[in-house]
Each structure stands twice: as C-alpha cells, then as structure tokens.
MILUMBA-888445 format. One record per residue (C-alpha): residue number from 0; residue in one letter; x, y, z. Coordinates in steps of 0.1 Angstrom, whole numbers, plus 2048, in hexadecimal, padded with zeros to 3 digits. Example, Ala and Ser with C-alpha at 12.3 -4.5 7.8 and 13.67 -1.06 7.14 Angstrom:
<atoms>
<atom nr="0" rest="A" xx="87B" yy="7D3" zz="84E"/>
<atom nr="1" rest="S" xx="889" yy="7F5" zz="847"/>
</atoms>
This chain:
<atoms>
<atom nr="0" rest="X" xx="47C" yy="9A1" zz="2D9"/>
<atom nr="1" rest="X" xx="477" yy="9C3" zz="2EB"/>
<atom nr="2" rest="X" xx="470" yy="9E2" zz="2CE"/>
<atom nr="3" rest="X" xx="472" yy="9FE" zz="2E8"/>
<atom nr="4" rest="X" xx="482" yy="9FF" zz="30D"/>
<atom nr="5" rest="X" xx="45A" yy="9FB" zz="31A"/>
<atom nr="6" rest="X" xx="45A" yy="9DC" zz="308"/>
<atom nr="7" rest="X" xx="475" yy="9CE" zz="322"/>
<atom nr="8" rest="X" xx="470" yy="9BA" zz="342"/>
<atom nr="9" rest="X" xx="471" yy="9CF" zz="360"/>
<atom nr="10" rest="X" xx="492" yy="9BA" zz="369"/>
<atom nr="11" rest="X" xx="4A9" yy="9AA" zz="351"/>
<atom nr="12" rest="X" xx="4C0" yy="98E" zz="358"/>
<atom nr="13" rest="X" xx="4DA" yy="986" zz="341"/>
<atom nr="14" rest="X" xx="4C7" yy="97A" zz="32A"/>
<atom nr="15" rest="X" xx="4B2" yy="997" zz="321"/>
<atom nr="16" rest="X" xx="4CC" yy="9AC" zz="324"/>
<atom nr="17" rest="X" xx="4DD" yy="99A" zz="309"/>
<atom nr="18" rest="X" xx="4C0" yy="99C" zz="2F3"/>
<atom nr="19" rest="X" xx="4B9" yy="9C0" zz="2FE"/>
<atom nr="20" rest="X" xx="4DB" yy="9C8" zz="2F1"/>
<atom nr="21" rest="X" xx="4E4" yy="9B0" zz="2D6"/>
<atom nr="22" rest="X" xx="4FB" yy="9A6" zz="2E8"/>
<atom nr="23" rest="X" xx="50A" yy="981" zz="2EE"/>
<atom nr="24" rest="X" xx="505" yy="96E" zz="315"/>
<atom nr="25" rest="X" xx="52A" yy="971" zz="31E"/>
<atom nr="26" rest="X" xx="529" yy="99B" zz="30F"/>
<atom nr="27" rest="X" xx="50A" yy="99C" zz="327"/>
<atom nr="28" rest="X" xx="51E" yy="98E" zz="345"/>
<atom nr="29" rest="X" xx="53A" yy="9A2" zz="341"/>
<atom nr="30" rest="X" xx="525" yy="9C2" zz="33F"/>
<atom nr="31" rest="X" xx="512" yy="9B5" zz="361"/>
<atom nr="32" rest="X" xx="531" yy="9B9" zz="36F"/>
<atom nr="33" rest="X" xx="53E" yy="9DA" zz="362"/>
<atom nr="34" rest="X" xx="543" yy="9F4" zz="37F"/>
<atom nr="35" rest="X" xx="525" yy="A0E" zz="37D"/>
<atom nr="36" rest="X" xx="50C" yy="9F7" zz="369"/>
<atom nr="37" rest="X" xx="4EF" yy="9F4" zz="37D"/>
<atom nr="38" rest="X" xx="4E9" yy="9D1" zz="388"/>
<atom nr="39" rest="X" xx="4D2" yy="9C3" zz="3A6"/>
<atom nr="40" rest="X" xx="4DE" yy="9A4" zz="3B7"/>
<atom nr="41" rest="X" xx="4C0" yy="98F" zz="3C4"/>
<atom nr="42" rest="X" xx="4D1" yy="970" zz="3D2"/>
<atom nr="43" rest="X" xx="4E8" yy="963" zz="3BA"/>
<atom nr="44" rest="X" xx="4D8" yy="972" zz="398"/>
<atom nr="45" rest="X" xx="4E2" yy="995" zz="38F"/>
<atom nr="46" rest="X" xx="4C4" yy="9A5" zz="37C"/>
<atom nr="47" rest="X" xx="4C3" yy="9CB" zz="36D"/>
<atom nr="48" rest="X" xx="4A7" yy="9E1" zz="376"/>
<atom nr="49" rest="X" xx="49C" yy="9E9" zz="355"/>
<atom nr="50" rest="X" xx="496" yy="A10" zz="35F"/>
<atom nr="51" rest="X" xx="4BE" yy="A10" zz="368"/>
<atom nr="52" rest="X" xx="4C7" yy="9FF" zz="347"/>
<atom nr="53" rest="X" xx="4B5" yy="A1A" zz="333"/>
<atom nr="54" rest="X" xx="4C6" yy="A38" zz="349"/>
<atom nr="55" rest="X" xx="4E8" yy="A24" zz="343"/>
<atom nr="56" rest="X" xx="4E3" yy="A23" zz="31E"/>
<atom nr="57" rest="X" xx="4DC" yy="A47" zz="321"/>
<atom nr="58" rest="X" xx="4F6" yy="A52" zz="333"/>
<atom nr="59" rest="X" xx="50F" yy="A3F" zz="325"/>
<atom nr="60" rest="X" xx="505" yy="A48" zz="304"/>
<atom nr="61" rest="X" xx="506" yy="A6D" zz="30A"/>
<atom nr="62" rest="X" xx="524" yy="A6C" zz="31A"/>
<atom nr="63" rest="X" xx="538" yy="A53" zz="2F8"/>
<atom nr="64" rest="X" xx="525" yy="A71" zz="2E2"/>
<atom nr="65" rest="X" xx="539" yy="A8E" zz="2F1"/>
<atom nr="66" rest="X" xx="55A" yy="A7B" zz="2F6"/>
<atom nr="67" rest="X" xx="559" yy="A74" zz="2CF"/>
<atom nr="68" rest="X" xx="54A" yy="A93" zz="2BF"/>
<atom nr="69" rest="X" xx="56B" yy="AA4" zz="2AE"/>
<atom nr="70" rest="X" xx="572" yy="AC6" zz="2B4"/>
<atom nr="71" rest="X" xx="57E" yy="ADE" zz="2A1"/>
<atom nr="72" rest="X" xx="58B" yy="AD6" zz="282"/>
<atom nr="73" rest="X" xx="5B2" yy="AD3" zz="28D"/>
<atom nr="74" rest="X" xx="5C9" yy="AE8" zz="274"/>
<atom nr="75" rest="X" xx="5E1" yy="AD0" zz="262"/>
<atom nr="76" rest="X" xx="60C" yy="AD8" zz="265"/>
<atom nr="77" rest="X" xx="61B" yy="AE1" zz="248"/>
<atom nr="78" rest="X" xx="5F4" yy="AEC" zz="236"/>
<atom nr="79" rest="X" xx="5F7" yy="B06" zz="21A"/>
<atom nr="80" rest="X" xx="5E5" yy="B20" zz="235"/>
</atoms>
C-alpha cells in the first residue's frame, strides 16, 4: 500500500483508488462518477490521473475545512448577559 501520494500509480483504476482511499469497490465507483472528480476514460475503463486525485483531495479538503470552521461564538437567548 502507497505511504505518500508519490507512492501511487500514475493512473488509478478503481481498484487503487479504493485502496488509496480506504475505501470499498462500490464507494470507489460511485466516486468515479461524481460530477467534478477527475476521471479519464480510455475505452471502457475509467482510470484517475493520480496528479488530479491529489489536487481533488486538496481542493476538496480545503474547501469541507472552511465550510465547517464555526464562527463566532453565537450568543445564546435568554443568557444572563
């Protein structure tokens, strides 16, 4: 098993996506089909450029970071201030 993205194929198919991701076959196909993920059709296999998969991962993690970081602390009805 890969220990850094470098350690990755160049392309993944589903398989070493799964394993990339920890996740199961059928998670791996559903994300190969996800609108935006970055998938490369060469006849009838659909293979990730690894490259694509680590700017995804970036991306997308970046982006679930700032939606879930709490603002300010919200002030609570009915508090003794």
């Amino acid at each position: 098993m890969a220990t850094s993205y470098q350690d990755l194929p160049l392309t993944l198919d589903v398989h070493d996506l799964g394993r990339a991701l920890h996740l199961s076959r059928s998670s791996a196909y559903r994300l190969l089909h996800e609108p935006g993920f970055p998938t490369l059709r060469v006849g009838h296999r659909l293979l990730v450029p690894r490259d694509h998969l680590i700017r995804w991962i970036d991306e997308n993690t970046a982006r679930q970071t700032v939606e879930n970081t709490p603002g300010p602390n919200p002030k609570i009805v009915g508090s003794c201030e």
